[in-house]
N, C-alpha and C positions, 0 to 999 in steps of 0.2 A: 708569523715566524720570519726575522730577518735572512735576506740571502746571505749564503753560504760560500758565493764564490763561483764559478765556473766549474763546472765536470770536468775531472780528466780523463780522457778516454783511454785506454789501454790498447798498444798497438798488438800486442800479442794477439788478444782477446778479437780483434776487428780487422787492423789494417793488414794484420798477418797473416787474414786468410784471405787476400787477394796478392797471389806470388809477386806479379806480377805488376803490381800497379804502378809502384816506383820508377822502375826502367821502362815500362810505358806510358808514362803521363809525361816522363822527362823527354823522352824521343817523339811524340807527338808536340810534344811544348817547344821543342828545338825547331820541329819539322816548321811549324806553322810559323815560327818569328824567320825560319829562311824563306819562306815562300813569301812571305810579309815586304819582308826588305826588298828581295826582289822585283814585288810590284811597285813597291814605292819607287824603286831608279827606275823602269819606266812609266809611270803615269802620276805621281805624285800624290796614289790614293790608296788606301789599307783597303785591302782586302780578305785582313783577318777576322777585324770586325766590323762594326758598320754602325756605332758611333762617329765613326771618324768619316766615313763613306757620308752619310747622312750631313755632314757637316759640309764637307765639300761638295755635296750636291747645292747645300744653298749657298756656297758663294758661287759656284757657276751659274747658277738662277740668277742671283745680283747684279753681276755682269754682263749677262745674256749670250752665256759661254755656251751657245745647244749642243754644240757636240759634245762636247765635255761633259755640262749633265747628265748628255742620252747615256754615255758611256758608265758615267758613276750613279747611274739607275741600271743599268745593266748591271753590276759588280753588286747591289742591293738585290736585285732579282735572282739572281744565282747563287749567294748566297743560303738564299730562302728557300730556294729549292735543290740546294745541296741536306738541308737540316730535313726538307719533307721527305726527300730520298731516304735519311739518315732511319727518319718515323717509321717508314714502311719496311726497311729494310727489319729492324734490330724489332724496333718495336717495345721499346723499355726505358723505362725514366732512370735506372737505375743499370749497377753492374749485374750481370746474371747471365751464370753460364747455359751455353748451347745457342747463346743469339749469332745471328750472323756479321759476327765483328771481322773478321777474314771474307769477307764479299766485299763489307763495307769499305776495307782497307785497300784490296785490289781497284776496288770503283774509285777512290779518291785516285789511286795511282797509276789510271787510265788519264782518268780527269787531267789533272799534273801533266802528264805525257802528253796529251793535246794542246795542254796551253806553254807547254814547252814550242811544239812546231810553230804556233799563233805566232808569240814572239820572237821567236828567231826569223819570222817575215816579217814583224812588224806591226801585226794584225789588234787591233784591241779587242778582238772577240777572246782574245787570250784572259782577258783579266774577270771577265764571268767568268768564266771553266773555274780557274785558279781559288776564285772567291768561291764555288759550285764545292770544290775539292776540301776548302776548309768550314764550309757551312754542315757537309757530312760529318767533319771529322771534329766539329764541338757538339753535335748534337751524340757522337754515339759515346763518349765519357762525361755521363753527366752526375748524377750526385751517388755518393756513399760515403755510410757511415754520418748522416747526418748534413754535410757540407758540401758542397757544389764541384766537381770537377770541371775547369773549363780549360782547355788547352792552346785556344786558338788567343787569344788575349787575357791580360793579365790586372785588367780593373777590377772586377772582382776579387782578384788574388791581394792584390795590395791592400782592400776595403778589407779581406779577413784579419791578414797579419794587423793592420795599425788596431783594429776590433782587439786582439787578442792580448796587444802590447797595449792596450790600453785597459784590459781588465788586469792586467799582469801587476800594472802600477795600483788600481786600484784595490785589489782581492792579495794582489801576490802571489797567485795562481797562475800557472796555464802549462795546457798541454804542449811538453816541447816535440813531442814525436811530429803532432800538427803542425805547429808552427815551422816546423824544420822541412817538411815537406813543401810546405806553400811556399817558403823561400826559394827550395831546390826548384818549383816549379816556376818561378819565378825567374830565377837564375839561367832556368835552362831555353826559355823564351826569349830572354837579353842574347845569350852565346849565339844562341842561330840567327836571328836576326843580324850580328855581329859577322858570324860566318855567311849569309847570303848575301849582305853587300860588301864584300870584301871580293864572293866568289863573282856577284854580278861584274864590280869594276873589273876584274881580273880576266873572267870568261865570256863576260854579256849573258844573257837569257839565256845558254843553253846550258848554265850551271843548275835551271831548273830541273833539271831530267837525271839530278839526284834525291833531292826528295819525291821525286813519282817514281822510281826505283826501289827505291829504299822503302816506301807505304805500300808499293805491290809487292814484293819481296817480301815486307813483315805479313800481310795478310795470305798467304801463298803459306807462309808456316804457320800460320796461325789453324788456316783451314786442314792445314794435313796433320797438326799436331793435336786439335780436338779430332777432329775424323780418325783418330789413332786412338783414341784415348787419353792423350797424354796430357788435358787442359782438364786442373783442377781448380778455376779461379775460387768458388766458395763450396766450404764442405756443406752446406745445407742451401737446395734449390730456394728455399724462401727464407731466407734468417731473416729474425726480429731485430732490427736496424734502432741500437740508442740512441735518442733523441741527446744529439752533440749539437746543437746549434751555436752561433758563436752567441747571441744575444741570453744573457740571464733572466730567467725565469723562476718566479719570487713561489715560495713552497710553503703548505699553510691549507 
């Protein structure tokens, strides 16, 4: 049987029953392009993600930059054990309520808060903490509904949309509720990045001790508003999750 075209998933049916996903994947997508830029005016290395990290590890190898390496293997290493933190903390590949997403959120916003003082002395032990703080905070929205949540960078993001714009031309199909989201998450990634080096040139380093504020504060209601009762992210502890991938899959 020839394919048919791409699924379209229905947001009522799926996206609808995570309240909350929109205004938190965009406030985490914000969060992570200011702490991003941040790092970038002082050290010249992302610490969002670590394709880029990885990258400039080997041109400081090339050069025989050691401290520069030691430093953007630290930022790789913290990371890594920001996401293992993330593992043990939540413990789930997916969204699902009663995990401990309000610990997770406080721990980044501790994290944050220390690598706020690093830098305001100067210290480059600030830039693992910072890379520690965003390693947690992609590892605890990771996939629903099919599709990958990732907040901390946006390669992935951009591989979904052209994916989607690109069966769009061929099918003339595509979900716009998705696509509209991976945009906004997209968009919301660009703005903070936009606003932390704006806030760095303006305040220096200790415009970071808004996003470690602002990630303690959301997990702090996060925590008292499940602990109250009042967090309903999915009506069913285990829902049957449709297989939405962007890639088509031939039926037959």
């Amino acid at each position: 049987m020839s394919y048919q075209g791409p699924s379209v998933l229905k947001p009522q049916a799926n996206f609808g029953g995570v309240r909350f996903l929109v205004p938190g994947a965009m406030l985490l997508a914000g969060n992570a392009g200011f702490v991003n830029a941040v790092g970038l005016g002082f050290f010249h290395a992302p610490v969002s993600h670590m394709s880029g990290a990885v990258s400039h590890l080997g041109l400081d190898l090339a050069r025989s930059a050691w401290g520069d390496a030691a430093s953007t293997s630290m930022i790789f290493v913290g990371f890594l054990l920001g996401a293992l933190a993330s593992g043990v903390l939540i413990g789930a590949s997916r969204l699902v309520p009663g995990r401990s997403y309000g610990t997770a959120l406080m721990a980044e916003g501790f994290l944050l808060a220390l690598s706020t003082w690093l830098l305001a002395i100067g210290s480059k032990w600030a830039l693992p903490l910072a890379a520690a703080a965003l390693g947690l905070q992609n590892a605890m929205a990771s996939s629903y509904c099919g599709f990958l949540i990732r907040t901390t960078h946006v390669t992935g993001t951009v591989t979904d949309i052209g994916v989607m714009l690109g069966h769009w031309i061929r099918h003339g199909a595509v979900d716009r509720w998705k696509l509209g989201f991976l945009i906004t998450l997209l968009g919301s990634f660009g703005v903070g990045g936009l606003l932390g080096a704006w806030g760095d040139r303006r305040y220096g380093p200790m415009v970071l001790a808004l996003p470690a504020g602002m990630t303690a504060l959301s997990g702090m209601a996060y925590w008292f508003a499940y602990h109250r009762g009042l967090v309903d992210l999915i009506a069913d502890d285990n829902p049957r999750l449709p297989a939405t991938s962007s890639f088509p899959r031939r039926q037959g």
